[in-house]
C-alpha positions in Angstrom: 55.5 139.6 4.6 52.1 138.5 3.3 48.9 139.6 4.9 46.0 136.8 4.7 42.2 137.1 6.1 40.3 133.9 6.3 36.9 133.0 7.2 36.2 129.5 8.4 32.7 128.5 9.4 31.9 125.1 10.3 27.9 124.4 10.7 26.0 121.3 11.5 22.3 121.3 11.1 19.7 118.7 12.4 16.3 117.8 11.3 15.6 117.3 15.0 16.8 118.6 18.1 20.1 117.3 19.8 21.4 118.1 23.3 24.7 117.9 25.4 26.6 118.8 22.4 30.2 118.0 23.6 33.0 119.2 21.4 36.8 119.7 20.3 38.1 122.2 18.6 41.4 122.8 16.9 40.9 126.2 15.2 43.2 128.5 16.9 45.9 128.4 14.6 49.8 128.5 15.5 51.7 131.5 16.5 55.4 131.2 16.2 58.6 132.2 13.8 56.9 131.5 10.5 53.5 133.7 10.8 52.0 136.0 13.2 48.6 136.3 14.7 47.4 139.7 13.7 43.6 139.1 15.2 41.8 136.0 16.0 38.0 135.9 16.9 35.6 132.7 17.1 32.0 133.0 18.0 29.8 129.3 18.6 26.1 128.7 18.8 24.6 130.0 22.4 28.6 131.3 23.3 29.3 128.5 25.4 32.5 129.0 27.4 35.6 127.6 25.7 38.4 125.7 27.7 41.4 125.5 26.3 45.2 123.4 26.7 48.1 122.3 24.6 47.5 119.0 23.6 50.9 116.3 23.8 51.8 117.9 20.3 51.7 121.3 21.5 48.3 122.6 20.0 46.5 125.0 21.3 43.2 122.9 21.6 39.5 123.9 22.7 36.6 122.4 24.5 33.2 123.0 24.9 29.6 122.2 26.4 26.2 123.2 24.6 24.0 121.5 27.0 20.5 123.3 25.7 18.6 121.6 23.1 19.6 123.2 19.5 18.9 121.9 15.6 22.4 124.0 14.6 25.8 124.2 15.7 28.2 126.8 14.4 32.2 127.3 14.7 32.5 131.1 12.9 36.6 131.6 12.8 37.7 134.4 11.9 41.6 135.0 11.1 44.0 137.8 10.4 47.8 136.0 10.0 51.0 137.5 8.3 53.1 134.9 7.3 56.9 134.7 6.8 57.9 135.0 3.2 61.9 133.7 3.5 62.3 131.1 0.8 63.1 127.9 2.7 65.0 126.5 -0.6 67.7 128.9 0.8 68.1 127.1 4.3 68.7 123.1 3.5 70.7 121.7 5.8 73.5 118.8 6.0 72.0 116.4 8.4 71.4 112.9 7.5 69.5 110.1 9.0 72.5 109.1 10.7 72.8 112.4 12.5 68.7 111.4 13.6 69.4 108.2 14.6 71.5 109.0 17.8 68.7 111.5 18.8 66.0 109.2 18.4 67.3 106.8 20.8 66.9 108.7 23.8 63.7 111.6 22.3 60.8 109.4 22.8 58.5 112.0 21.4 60.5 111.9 18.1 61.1 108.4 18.2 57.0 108.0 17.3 57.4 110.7 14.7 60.0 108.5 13.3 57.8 105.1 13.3 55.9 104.3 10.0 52.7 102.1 9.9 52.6 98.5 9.3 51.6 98.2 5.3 51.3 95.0 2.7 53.1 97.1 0.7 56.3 98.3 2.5 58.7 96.3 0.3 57.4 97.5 -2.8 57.1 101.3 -1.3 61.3 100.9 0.6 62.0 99.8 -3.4 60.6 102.9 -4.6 62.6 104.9 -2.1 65.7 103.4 -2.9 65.4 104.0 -6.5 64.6 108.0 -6.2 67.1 108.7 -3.5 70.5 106.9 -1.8 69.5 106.7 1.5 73.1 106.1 3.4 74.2 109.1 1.2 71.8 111.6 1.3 70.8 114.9 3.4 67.2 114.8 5.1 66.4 117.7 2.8 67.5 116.0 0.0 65.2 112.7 1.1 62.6 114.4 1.4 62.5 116.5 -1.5 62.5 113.8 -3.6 59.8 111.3 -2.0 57.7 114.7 -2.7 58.9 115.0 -6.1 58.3 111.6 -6.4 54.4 111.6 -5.1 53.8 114.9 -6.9 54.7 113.2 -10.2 53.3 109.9 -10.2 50.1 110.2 -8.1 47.2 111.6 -9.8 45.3 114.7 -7.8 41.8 113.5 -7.6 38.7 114.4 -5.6 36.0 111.9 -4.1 38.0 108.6 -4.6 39.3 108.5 -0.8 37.5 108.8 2.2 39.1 109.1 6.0 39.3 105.8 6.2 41.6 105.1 2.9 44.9 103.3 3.7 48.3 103.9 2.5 47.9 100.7 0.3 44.9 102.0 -1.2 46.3 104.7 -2.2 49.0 103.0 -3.5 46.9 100.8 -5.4 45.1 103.4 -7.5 48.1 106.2 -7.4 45.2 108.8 -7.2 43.6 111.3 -4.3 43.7 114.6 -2.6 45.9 116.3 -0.2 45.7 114.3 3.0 46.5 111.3 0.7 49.5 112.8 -0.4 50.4 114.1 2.8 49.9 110.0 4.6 52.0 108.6 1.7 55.1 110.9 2.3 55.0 110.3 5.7 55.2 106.7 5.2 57.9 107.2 3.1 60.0 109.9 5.4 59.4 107.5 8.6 60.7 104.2 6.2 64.1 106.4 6.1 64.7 107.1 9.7 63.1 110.6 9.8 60.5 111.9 12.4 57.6 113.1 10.1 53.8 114.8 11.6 50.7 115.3 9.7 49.8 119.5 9.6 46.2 120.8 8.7 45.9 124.0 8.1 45.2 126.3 5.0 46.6 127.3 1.8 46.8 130.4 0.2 46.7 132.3 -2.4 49.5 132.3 -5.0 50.3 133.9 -8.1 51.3 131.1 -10.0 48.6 128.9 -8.5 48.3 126.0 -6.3 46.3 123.0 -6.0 43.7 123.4 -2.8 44.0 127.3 -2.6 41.3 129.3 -0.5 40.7 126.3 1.5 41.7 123.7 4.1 44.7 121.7 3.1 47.2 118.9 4.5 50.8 119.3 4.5 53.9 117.2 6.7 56.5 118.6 8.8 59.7 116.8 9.0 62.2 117.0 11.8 66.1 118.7 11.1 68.8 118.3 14.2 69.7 122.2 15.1 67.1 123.3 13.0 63.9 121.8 14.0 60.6 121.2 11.7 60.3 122.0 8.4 57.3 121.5 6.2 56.8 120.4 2.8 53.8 120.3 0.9 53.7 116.8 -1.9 50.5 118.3 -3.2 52.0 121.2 -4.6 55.9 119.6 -4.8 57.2 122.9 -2.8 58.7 123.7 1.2 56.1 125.3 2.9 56.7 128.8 2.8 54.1 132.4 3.1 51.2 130.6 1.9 50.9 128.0 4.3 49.1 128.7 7.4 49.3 126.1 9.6 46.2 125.1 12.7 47.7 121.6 14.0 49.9 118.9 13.9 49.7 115.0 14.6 51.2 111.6 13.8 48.0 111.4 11.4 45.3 113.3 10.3 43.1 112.2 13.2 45.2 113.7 15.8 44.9 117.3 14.1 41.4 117.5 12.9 39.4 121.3 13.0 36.9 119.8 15.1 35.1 116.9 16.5 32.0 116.2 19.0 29.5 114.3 20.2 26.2 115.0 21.4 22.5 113.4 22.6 19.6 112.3 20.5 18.4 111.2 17.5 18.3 113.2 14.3 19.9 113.4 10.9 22.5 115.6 10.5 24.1 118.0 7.3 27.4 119.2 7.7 28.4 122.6 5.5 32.1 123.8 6.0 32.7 127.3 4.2 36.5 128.7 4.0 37.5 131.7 1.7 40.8 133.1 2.0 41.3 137.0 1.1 44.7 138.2 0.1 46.0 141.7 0.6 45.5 142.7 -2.5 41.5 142.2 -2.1 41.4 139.0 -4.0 39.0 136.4 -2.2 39.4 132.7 -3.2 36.5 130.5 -1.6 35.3 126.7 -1.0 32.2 125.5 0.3 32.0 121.8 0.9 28.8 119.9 2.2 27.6 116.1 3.0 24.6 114.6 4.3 24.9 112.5 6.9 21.9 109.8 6.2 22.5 107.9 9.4 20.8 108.7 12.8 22.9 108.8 15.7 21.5 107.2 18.4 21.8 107.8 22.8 24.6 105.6 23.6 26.7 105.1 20.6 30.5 105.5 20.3 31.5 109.5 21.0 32.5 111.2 18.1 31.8 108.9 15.2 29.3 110.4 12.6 30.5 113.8 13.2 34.3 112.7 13.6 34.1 110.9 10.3 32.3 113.5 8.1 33.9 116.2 9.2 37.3 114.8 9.0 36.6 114.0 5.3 35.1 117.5 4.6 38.1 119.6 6.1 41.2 117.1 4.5 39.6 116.3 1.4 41.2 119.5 -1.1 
């Protein structure tokens, strides 16, 4: 079973100083049948106390106060996780969307797993499914294998073309992006055939063979088996999710999983710096440091969340 250490520091700086800094966290990462928690430590400016729940989607979810006036902010994670190693290519299953369908009448959790977005371009995206995959006739695993085969092949992996904001159509349009791209147009696709399917941050690993996004944050989708529960698959790297995936959190969408998001009082500009290196047992240390200047000020009063929401939610999805 593979033995990962990661470091994940997330720092804002300000030219001036802010207060009431009110934040929320998803960096405690899951525990459950596919990896193990060996150790888990997080330290944040002025150790403020840290509240924590399971949000609706079960993750373990942290908030916090830092009321003081500051000019930095920093989130230091640091994980030890030893993740399962079982091949998943030796556990597909029979099901079939039919075998969903009679669940999903009376699960409302999974029936808005199982509800894709409204898009110009459904038609031409159902015709695209159709032509990879027979729909009436095929196993879930089977479905989805192939909408990631399908994404893997024809979409073109491509840093700084998307933001956060980018739709499914525009990335349809240009056939081009990064991991959470990938990662939105699957679940269109899985949710267009009847199958509940959730965004998962988290991180990738490293790999002999190599993988796109290694030693740093990454975006993956989970879809949902009857008797067998979620299983992820990865469109970036055309592969089930296996020991070098370490998954944080799940949502419908990227923006109900994201590291970390805040608010806080004044008016100052504001540089964002997220650092993640991954060290396999072996001692090899693969590392990413992304930053972004924020040129707008962020004013008393305006909407929670926005300017750091945004930037931050670019930063952490965009490998």
């Amino acid at each position: 079973m593979p033995l990962f250490k990661i470091h994940h520091i997330t720092k804002y700086e300000y030219d001036k100083p802010v207060k009431e800094s009110i934040n929320q966290i998803r960096l405690m990462p899951a525990d459950d049948e596919h990896q193990q928690i060996v150790s888990f430590e997080l330290k944040i400016t002025g150790s403020p106390e840290v509240e924590t729940f399971l949000d609706y989607y079960g993750n373990t979810t942290g908030e916090f106060n830092l009321l003081q006036p500051h000019t930095e902010l920093v989130m230091d994670g640091r994980l030890v996780v030893r993740t399962s190693n079982d091949d998943p290519m030796n556990h597909l299953h029979t099901a079939t969307p039919a075998d969903l369908s009679g669940l999903l009448k009376n699960d409302i959790f999974l029936q808005g797993l199982a509800e894709p977005e409204r898009i110009e371009r459904e038609a031409e995206l159902r015709t695209i499914l159709a032509g990879i995959v027979e729909i009436g006739a095929s196993t879930v695993d089977e479905i989805a294998l192939a909408a990631t085969a399908y994404i893997f092949r024809n979409f073109k992996y491509k840093k700084g073309i998307t933001t956060v904001e980018t739709t499914v159509d525009e990335i349809l349009d240009h056939h081009s992006g990064v991991c959470q791209d990938f990662a939105h147009v699957l679940l269109q696709m899985l949710r267009m055939a009847g199958i509940p399917a959730r965004y998962v941050s988290g991180y990738i690993c490293p790999n002999k063979s190599g993988m796109r996004g290694e030693g740093a944050t990454h975006a993956w989708v989970e879809y949902y088996l009857p008797g067998a529960g979620w299983k992820g698959i990865d469109p970036t790297n055309n592969v089930l999710t296996a020991g070098n995936h370490v998954k944080l959190a799940v949502g419908k969408n990227f923006d109900e999983c994201t590291p970390a998001k805040g608010t806080f009082k004044g008016i100052a500009k504001q540089r964002l710096s997220v650092y993640v290196s991954v060290g396999y047992e072996d001692g090899h240390v693969f590392e990413e440091i992304n930053r972004v200047n924020m040129q707008t000020h962020k004013k008393e009063g305006t909407e929670p969340w926005q300017d750091d929401y945004l930037a931050q939610l670019q930063q952490q999805q965009q490998q």
